[in-house]
C-alpha positions, 0 to 999 in steps of 0.5 A: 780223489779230489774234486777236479782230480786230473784222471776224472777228465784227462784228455776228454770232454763232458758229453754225456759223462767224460769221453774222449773227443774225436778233435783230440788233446792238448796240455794244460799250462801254469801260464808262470812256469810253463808246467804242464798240468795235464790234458784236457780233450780238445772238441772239434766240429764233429764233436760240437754237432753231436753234442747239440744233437744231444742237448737238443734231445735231453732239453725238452725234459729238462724244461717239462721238470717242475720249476723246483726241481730245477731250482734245487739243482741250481742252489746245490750247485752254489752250495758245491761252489762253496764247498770247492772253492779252495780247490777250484780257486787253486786252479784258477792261480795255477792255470789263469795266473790269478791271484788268490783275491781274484780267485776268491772274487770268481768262486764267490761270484759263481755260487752267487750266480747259482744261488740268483739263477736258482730264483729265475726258475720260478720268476713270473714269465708271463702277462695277461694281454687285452684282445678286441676278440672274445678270447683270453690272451696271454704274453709268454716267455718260454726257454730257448732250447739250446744255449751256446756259450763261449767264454775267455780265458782272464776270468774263465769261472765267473764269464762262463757261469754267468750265462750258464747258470741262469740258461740252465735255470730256465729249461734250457740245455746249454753248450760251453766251449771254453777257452782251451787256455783255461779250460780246467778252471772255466769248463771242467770246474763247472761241469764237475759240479753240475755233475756233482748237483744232480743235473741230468746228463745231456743237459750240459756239454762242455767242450773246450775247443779252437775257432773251428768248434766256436763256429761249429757252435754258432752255425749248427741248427740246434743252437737257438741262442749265442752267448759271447763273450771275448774281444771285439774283432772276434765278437764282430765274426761271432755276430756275422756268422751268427746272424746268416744263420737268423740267430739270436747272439749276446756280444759282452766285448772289448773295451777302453774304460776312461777313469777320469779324475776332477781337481777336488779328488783325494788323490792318494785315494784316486792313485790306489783306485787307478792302480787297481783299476789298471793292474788288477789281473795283469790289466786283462779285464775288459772292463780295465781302466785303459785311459786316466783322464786327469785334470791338469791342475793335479795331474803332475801330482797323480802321475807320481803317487801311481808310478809309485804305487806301479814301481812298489807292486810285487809281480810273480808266481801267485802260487808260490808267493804274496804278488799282486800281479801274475803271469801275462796268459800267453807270450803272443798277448805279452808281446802284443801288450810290449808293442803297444808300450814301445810304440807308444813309446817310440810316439813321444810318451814318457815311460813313467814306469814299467815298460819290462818284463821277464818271461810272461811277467809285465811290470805295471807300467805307466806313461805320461804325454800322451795324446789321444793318438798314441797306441796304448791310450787309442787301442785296448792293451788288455795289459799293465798299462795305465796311459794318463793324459790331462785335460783342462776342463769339463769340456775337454774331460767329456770329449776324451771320454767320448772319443773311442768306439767302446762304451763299456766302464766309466769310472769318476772321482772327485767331491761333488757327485752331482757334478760327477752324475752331471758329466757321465750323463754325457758319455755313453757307456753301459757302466758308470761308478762314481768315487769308484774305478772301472772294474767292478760286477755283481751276480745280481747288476746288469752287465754289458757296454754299448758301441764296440763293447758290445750289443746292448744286451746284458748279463745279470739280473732277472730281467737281462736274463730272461730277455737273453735266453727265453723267446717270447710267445703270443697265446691265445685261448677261446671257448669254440671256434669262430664262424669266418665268412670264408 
């Protein structure tokens, strides 16, 4: 039987083991043929309650173990990932429509965020404080209790894994509610290779679900801490929801990433980055380059060698054949992705190339005249869409950059780095990659934008870790008991 064989977890979720949920069952679909793959169980809120019932009891534990043996779980669960990863890759083709480097990048990424959360789990997580009172006093940072995770359909592995792994590392239980789009490759994976780590049950629940498991998720009294990661509209309703109820909520959002292109740059090389940059996953990555800010000196030229370059790239099943870019996730995102296009269209933008589609397959595409008011340069696409708009100096390069509401990826090309440092220290934005494109994450970076990208929190890294799933304790010790003069 092979590791995520479909009779393993056919029309059910993890909870204790693999049973079936009371919410019910729903296909599983190859986004390029339409095929179903099988059924995966569908969580409701009944479903979610007692899951956080559990994951409450069996946390307590889990954080009582000692730090190495979470540590050994954790580290095989990377090594499980490496093991796995043809297979769980092949998922990731058939049911996220990636194509096979991008589902390499995700099985890579995932054993990495293991192998770094199996380091948190003896991480110095407190501090020795002065106190004007005789008495020793501590600073500590204990786990949370029980983490809720909601993660996306475009890259289900690594923006699950990424909360999961280190939540699990230190002490806490945790609750993932995958996109039910993808919940093989970003739920069932996972749990299967905890499940193969020697995590004990009840520590980990995954249950793919609709909008009303995430809200059971964010409202239940178990749930100490949220870990969202999605578009900003439904970040905003997370975040409401979350706080009414005094959580504690981690937003990673939408975003409208600049890549701006200065007059030296080698513009064979920026066209290929800019490609890459807006056409990597069919353009659905939140760090995706969604506006090229191109110096007008050089902007005819650049226009040309990425119209070339979208015209040239083969789009199609990436399971049956060499394509760089997959099926769009769903007909409702391709016919959101159109509208924005012919809109844009309609507004006075040049179709440079692209604009077509067949099925759930969006040709790259690129528009030239834009302005800053033309739907597919203001709006996040979340497509295949590269809108390029000139500009005329530093000035007007900063300006564009800065007028959208996101903050999350900014990318700049040219010769001179400390001209390059000098512009993005003027644009708020929680990445910035200098001769580099907007798309780019590492298990041990610090992940996360600022403004409508998301809270200011951040994923990755020792630090941002322990900040978003321990709480912070004040501990005083002292020989007796004091006299007050009550």
């Amino acid at each position: 039987m092979s590791f995520l064989e479909e009779s393993i977890w056919h029309a059910a979720v993890y909870s204790d083991g693999w049973v079936k949920p009371t919410g019910g069952d729903a296909p599983v679909k190859a986004p390029a043929t339409g095929h179903e793959l099988g059924r995966i169980g569908v969580a409701d809120a009944e479903d979610v309650a007692r899951a956080a019932s559990r994951a409450a009891r069996a946390q307590r534990s889990w954080a009582a173990r000692p730090y190495l043996e979470r540590a050994a779980i954790l580290r095989r669960a990377g090594q499980l990932w490496e093991e796995h990863a043809a297979e769980v890759g092949d998922w990731l083709v058939r049911e996220a429509g990636s194509i096979p480097p991008k589902a390499g990048v995700e099985t890579d990424t995932a054993a990495q965020e293991c192998y770094e959360a199996a380091a948190l789990a003896s991480h110095a997580v407190g501090e020795i404080i002065p106190s004007a009172q005789p008495r020793l006093s501590l600073v500590r940072r204990l786990p949370a209790g029980v983490v809720g995770v909601i993660s996306p359909f475009n890259f289900p592995l690594i923006l699950a894994i990424r909360s999961v792994a280190p939540a699990l590392a230190l002490g806490n239980a945790v609750v993932l509610k995958p996109d039910p789009r993808t919940a093989v490759s970003g739920g069932v994976a996972i749990a299967r290779i905890f499940e193969e780590a020697g995590l004990p049950e009840g520590v980990l629940h995954v249950l793919p679900g609709g909008a009303d498991a995430g809200e059971a998720l964010v409202t239940d009294p178990n749930v100490r801490v949220i870990s969202f990661t999605g578009s900003t509209a439904a970040g905003r309703r997370v975040g409401e929801v979350a706080a009414r109820h005094l959580k504690r909520v981690h937003l990673e959002l939408g975003g409208n990433s600049a890549l701006i292109v200065l007059e030296d740059a080698d513009l064979d090389l920026a066209a290929s980055a800019g490609a890459w940059g807006s056409f990597l996953h069919q353009g659905q990555i939140c760090m995706t380059t969604g506006r090229h800010l191109v110096h007008e000196s050089v902007l005819e030229p650049y226009l040309r060698r990425l119209a070339e370059k979208a015209d040239h790239l083969p789009v199609g099943d990436p399971a049956t054949g060499q394509v760089a870019l997959g099926p769009i996730i769903d007909e409702r995102q391709r016919d959101k992705i159109h509208a924005l296009v012919t809109s844009s269209v309609d507004a006075g933008a040049r179709l440079v190339a692209g604009g077509t589609y067949e099925g759930l397959f969006y040709r790259p595409t690129v528009l030239a005249d834009v302005t800053p008011d033309t739907p597919a340069y203001a709006q996040e696409v979340f497509g295949p869409v590269a809108p390029v708009i000139g500009f005329g100096d530093v000035a007007q390069a900063v300006s564009l950059a800065k007028g959208t509401e996101y903050g999350l990826s900014l990318g700049i090309l040219g010769n001179d780095v400390m001209a390059a440092l000098a512009i993005a220290e003027q644009i708020p934005s929680g990445i910035v990659h200098i001769n580099d494109q907007t798309v780019g994450d590492e298990a041990v970076a610090p992940f996360g934008g600022v403004g409508a990208s998301g809270t200011g929190s951040r994923f990755g890294g020792a630090a941002a870790n322990v900040e978003a799933f321990t709480e912070t304790q004040w501990l005083t010790m002292q020989g007796a008991i004091q006299p007050y003069p009550f």
